[in-house]
Structure formats: structure tokens, C-alpha cells
DRENDREN-366854 format. One record per residue (C-alpha): residue in three letters; x, y, z. Coordinates in Angstrom, 1 decimal, always signed. Layout:
REM residues N
+-----+--------+--------+--------+
|  aa |      x |      y |      z |
+-----+--------+--------+--------+
| Ala |      X |      Y |      Z |
...
+-----+--------+--------+--------+
END
This chain:
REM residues 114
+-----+--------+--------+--------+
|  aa |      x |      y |      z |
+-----+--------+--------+--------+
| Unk |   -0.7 |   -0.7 |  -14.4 |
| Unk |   -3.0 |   +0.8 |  -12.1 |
| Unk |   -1.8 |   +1.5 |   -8.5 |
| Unk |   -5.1 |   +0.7 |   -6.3 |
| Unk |   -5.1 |   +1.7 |   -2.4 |
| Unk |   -6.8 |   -1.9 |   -0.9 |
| Unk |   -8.2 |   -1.5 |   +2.8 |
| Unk |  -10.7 |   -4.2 |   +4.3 |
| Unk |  -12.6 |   -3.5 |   +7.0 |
| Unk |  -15.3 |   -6.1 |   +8.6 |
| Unk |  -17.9 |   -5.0 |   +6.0 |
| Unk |  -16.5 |   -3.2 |   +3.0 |
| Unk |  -13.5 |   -3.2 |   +1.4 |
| Unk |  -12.6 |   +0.1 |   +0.0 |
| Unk |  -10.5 |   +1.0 |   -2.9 |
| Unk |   -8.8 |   +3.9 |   -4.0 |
| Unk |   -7.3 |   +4.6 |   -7.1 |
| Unk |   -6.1 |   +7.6 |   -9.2 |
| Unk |   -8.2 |   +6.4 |  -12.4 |
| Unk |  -11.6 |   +5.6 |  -12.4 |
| Unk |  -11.5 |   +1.5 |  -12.5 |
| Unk |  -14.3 |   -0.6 |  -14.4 |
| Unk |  -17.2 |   -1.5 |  -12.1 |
| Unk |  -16.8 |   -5.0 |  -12.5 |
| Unk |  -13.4 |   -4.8 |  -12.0 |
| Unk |  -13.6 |   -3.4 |   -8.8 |
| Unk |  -16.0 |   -6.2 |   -7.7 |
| Unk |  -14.0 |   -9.1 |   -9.0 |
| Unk |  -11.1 |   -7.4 |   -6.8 |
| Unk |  -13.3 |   -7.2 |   -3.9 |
| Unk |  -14.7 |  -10.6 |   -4.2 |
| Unk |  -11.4 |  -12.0 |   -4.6 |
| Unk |  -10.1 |  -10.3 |   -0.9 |
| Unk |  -13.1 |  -11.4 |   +0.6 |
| Unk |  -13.2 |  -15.2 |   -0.6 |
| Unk |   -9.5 |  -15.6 |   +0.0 |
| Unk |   -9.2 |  -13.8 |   +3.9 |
| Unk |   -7.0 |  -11.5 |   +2.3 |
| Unk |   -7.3 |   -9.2 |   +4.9 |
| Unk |   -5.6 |   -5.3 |   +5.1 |
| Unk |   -5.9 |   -3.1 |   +8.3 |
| Unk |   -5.9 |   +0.6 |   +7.8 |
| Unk |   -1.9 |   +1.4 |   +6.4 |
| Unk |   -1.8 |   +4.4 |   +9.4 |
| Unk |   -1.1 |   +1.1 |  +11.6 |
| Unk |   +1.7 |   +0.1 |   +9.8 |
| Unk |   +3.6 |   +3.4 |   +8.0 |
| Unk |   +5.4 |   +5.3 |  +10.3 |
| Unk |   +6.9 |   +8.8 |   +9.7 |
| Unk |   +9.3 |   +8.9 |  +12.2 |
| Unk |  +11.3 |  +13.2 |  +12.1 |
| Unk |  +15.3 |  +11.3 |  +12.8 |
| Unk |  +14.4 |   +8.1 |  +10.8 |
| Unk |  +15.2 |   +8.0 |   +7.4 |
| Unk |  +15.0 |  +11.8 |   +7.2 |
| Unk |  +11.4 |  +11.3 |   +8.1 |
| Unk |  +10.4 |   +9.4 |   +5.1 |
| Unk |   +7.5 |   +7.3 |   +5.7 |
| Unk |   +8.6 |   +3.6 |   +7.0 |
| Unk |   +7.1 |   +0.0 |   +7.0 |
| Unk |   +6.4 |   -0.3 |  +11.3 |
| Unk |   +9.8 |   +2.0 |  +12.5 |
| Unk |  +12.3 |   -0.1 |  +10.5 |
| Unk |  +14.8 |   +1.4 |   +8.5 |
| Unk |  +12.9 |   +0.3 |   +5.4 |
| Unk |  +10.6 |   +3.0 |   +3.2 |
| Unk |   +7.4 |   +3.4 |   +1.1 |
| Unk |  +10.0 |   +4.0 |   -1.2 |
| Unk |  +11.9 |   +1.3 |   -1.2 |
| Unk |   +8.9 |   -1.3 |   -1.2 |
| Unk |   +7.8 |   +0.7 |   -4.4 |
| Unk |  +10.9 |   +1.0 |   -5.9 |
| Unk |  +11.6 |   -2.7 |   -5.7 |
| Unk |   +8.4 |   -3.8 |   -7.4 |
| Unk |   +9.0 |   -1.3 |   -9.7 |
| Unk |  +12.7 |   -2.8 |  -10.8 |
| Unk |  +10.3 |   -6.6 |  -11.4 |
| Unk |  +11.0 |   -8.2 |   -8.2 |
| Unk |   +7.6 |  -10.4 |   -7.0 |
| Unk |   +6.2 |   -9.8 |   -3.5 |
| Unk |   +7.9 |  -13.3 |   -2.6 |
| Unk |  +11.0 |  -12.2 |   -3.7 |
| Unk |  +10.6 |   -9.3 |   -1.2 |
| Unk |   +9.4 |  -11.1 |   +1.3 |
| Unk |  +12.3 |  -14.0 |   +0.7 |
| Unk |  +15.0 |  -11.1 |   +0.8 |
| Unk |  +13.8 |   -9.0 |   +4.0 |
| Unk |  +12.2 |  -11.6 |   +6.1 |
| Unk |  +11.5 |   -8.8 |   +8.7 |
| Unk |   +8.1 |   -7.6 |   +6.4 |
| Unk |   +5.1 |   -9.4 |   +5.5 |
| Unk |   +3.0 |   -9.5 |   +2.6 |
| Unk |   +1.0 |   -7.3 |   +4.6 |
| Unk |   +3.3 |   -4.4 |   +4.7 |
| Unk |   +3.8 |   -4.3 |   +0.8 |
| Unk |   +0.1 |   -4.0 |   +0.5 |
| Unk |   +0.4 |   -1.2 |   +3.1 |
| Unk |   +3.0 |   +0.7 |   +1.5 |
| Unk |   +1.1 |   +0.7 |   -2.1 |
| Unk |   -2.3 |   +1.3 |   +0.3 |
| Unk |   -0.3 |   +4.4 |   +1.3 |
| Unk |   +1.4 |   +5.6 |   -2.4 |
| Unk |   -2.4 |   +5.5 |   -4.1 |
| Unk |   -4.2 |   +7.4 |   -1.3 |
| Unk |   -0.8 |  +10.1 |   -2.1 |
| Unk |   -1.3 |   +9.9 |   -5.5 |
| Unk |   -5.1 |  +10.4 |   -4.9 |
| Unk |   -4.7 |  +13.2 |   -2.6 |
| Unk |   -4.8 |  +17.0 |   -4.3 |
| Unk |   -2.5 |  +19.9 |   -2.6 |
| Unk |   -4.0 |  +23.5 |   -2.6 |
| Unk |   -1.2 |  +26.0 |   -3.0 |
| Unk |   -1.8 |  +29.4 |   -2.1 |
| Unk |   -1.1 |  +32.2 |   -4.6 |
+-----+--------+--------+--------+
END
């Protein structure tokens, strides 16, 4: 499985991942978002990292629901609508946020002085 970071803007849609990813591949993807309206704002509008919420874990929009827990359930084989039928508070939306928000993490590297 590779964990992508999807964010569509009004003329490219950019994707981040930790491996590189087939050219084609990334193209199909692309096609696919713009073809079906899938469309993703910019995950900083929807994580929030709030310091006395959740022990400042990042959150989907405030609520008591994390990064973590989104990832965690996909992880354990629930589907998005399965998510989405359980916690009708997010949208599809937010779990596309939340991975947005894991890959560009993933993707990020930490200098640590020495």
C-alpha cells in the first residue's frame, strides 16, 4: 500500500508520497480526481492542533476525533463508508485530509542537531 498526500487545487492536483510512484500512475490518479469533481482543499483547513485537545494531537475540524484515529481505523479494514456510516459528524473529505496530512509527515525529514 502506498500512502499518497492528494490536494487539488483549480489547476493541478499535487501528490505527495514517500515512494516514488509510476508516472502513469500518478496520471491515471489525477485524471480520475479531475473527471469525477473529487475535489480536496489544502488539509491546514481541516486538521487542527489544538495545545488542551486531545493532548494537542492533530484533529479532523476541533472535534474530539484524530489523524490517528482516521488512520488507525482504515488500518484495522474498515471502508471509508463504514467511517463515514459510524461518525456521521466527518465527511469523506476529512479522511482524505487526515491521510493528505500522515503522507506529507511521512514525507517530511527532521534535522537533529548533534
Amino acid at each position: 500500500m502506498i500512502l499518497c498526500g492528494i490536494i487539488y487545487s483549480d489547476d493541478y492536483v499535487y501528490i505527495t508520497s514517500p515512494k516514488p510512484i509510476q508516472r502513469t500512475f500518478l496520471v491515471d490518479l489525477a485524471s480520475f480526481f479531475i473527471e469525477n469533481k473529487i475535489l480536496m482543499r489544502d488539509y491546514k483547513e481541516i486538521i487542527t492542533i489544538e495545545v488542551g485537545k486531545l493532548g494537542g494531537k492533530p484533529t479532523i475540524r476541533g472535534m474530539r476525533i484524530s489523524v490517528g484515529d482516521i488512520l488507525n481505523w482504515l488500518a484495522s479494514g474498515m471502508t471509508i463508508p463504514e467511517i463515514l456510516a459510524d461518525f456521521d459528524e466527518l465527511t469523506q473529505e476529512d479522511i482524505f485530509a487526515a491521510l493528505s496530512y500522515a503522507a506529507d509527515r511521512e514525507n517530511k525529514i527532521y534535522q537533529i542537531a548533534v
